[in-house]
C-alpha positions, 0 to 999 in steps of 0.5 A, a space after each residue: 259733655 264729657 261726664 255723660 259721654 262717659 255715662 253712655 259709655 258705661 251704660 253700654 259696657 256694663 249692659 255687655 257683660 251682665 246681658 250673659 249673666 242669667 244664662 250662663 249657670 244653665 249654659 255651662 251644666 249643658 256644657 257638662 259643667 253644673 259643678 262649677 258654676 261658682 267659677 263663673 263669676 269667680 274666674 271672671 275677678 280673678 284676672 280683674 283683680 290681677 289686672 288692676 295693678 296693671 290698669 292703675 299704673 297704665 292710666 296714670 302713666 298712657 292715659 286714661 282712655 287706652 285703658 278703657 279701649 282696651 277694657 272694652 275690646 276684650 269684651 268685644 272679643 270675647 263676645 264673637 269667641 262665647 259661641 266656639 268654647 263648647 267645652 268646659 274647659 274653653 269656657 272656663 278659659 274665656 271667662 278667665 280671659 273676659 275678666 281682663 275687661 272690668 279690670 281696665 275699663 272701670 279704673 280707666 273710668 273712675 280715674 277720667 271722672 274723677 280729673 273733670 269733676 270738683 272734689 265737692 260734687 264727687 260723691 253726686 258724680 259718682 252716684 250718677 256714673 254708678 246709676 247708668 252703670 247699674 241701668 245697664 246691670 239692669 237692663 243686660 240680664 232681662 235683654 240677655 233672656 229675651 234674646 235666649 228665649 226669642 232668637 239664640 244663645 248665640 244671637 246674645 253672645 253677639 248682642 253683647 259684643 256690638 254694645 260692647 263695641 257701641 261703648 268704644 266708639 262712645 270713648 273714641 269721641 272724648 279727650 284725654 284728660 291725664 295731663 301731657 306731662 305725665 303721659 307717655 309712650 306704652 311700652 311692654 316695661 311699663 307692665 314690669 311692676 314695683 310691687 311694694 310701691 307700685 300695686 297698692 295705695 296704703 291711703 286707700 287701705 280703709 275704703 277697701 276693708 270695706 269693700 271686700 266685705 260688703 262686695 262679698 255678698 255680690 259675688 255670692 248673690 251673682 252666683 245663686 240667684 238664677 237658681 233660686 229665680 227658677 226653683 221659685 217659679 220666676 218667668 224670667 231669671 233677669 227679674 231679680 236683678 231688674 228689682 234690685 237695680 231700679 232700687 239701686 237707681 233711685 236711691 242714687 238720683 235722691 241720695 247721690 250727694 248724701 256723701 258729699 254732705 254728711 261724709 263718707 264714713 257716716 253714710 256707709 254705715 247706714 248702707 251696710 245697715 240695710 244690705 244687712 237688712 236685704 240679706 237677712 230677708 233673702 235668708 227667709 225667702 219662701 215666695 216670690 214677693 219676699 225674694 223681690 223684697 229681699 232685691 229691693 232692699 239690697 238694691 237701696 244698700 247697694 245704691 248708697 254703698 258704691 258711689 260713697 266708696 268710690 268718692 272715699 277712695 278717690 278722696 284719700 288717694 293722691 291725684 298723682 296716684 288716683 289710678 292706683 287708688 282707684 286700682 287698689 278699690 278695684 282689687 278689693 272688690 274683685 276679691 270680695 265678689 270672687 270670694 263670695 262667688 266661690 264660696 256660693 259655688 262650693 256651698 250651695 252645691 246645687 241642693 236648694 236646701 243650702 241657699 240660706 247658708 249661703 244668704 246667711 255667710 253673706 250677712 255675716 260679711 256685711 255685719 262685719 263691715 258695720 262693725 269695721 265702719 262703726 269704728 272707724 273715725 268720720 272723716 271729712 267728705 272731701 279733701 284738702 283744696 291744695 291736693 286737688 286740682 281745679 277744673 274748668 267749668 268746660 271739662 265738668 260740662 
């Protein structure tokens, strides 16, 4: 019960913040802002990414469902503060203050999955968190639009704070599962960090190589795509992303033990394979039906990339450590969306023309990680018995 809890909860967390994604870059050229609409989702990872190191030692040491609360609050609250940040520089300053959400909630995620599912089923667990998180992304940004057009900008400011708060009383129902010897009081100490052995997890050096490459695209596509929806004429600017998440959600439902049976390192060859496929058509996308082909295949990409980094992540990371593991991936994903984010910013400068150069450097990020996986050695898809502890059939139930 406790794993499709969490299902729950991360449908409602992600549908909270991606809800605004849409309307957003037009938001923020009202505002006087259209020059930094590359700062939009850049800002937003930017505290992710700092935050992590803070979120991976928080959950191994007070637990993994205060992390989420708190992920999860400030989305609340920066849901209610959207409507008075009527300059750029407040807005900015709050998308800047909103990224501390996904740089706690999904660590504090991964890591509570990761303690109730076995090691043999960890790759089907992850891919069915990550398809209601990926229902959610799909579902927010159309929900975002209707909104917008039927009610108010601030009506879905509002919307996304209550999904927001649905998905903190979701977690307020489950049971810790950090073990009560490791667990303790939260103190403003335990934010003081050993840098050298405290941010990052070596063992996870290789899953994140792969993420900041094949993440890259993400950051760029989240940046330029609700331009290019409005210059092809598209009704709804969530239609994009509608196409490319129902891809991703069925590829999850029939590939999600893929990993879990032909390894890691073999699956994500073929899935930066097929990102490198969707990109290359959103390079040449001169119609309506190519642009939506372009999401689909980069949906089946990303649907078989996700899940099968974070099962790689949590394989190679100690249990004892797995938050900062799972941190570590969580860095590397925010660097790779925040990089791509600002560098579509800074190239498609709001001049159409630029958008295949900007399609064009992501392919180039992805075919990099192909090269990087190609030399990478297979890897078995699970780790040794004796470093993984053995739950209860209760706690998978």
């Amino acid at each position: 019960m406790g794993f499709w809890l969490m299902c729950l909860s991360s449908f409602l967390f992600f549908a909270s913040f991606n809800l605004l994604l849409p309307e957003l870059p037009d938001h923020l050229t009202r505002l006087g802002g259209g020059q930094y609409k590359g700062f939009i989702i850049a800002l937003f990872t930017l505290t992710a990414a700092i935050s992590r190191p803070f979120s991976g030692k928080l959950a191994d040491t007070v637990g993994r469902i205060p992390v989420m609360v708190f992920g999860s609050l400030v989305c609340v609250v920066c849901g209610l503060i959207y409507p008075w940040a009527l300059t750029v520089g407040s807005f900015l300053a709050l998308r800047l203050l909103h990224g501390f959400s996904t740089g706690f909630k999904p660590t504090g995620t991964a890591a509570f999955v990761a303690d109730i599912v076995p090691a043999d089923k960890r790759g089907e667990a992850m891919g069915l968190l990550g398809m209601t998180g990926s229902l959610g992304m799909a579902i927010g940004p159309w929900l975002g639009t209707q909104v917008a057009a039927h009610f108010s900008l601030n009506t879905m400011f509002y919307c996304s704070a209550g999904m927001a708060l649905l998905s903190v009383l979701v977690q307020g129902s489950l049971t810790e599962t950090l073990p009560l010897a490791q667990r303790r009081r939260f103190s403003f100490a335990l934010l003081r960090l050993n840098w050298r052995e405290e941010v990052l997890e070596p063992l996870v050096f290789a899953p994140a190589i792969v993420t900041v490459l094949c993440l890259f695209p993400f950051g760029a596509v989240l940046t330029v795509i609700p331009d290019q929806s409005k210059l092809l004429g598209l009704p709804s600017k969530g239609l994009f992303y509608i196409c490319y998440t129902v891809a991703a959600l069925v590829v999850r439902l029939v590939a999600g033990k893929a990993s879990d049976t032909y390894g890691r390192v073999p699956v994500l060859r073929w899935s930066a394979g097929v990102l490198a496929v969707g990109l290359a058509v959103l390079v040449w996308s001169p119609s309506v039906p190519v642009f939506l082909l372009g999401a689909v295949v980069f949906g089946i990409g990303t649907g078989l990339n996700s899940p099968t980094l974070y099962a790689w992540t949590v394989d190679l990371s100690h249990p004892e450590r797995r938050g900062r593991g799972v941190a570590t991936m969580y860095i590397a994903l925010e660097v790779g969306i925040g990089a791509g984010a600002l560098l579509a910013g800074w190239i498609f400068a709001n001049q159409p023309g630029r958008l295949p150069y900007v399609h064009g450097l992501s392919l180039l990020s992805v075919l990099a990680a192909v090269v990087y996986l190609v030399l990478t050695p297979t890897t078995p898809p699970v780790i040794a018995p004796e470093m993984e502890p053995s739950p209860t059939p209760e706690e998978v139930i």
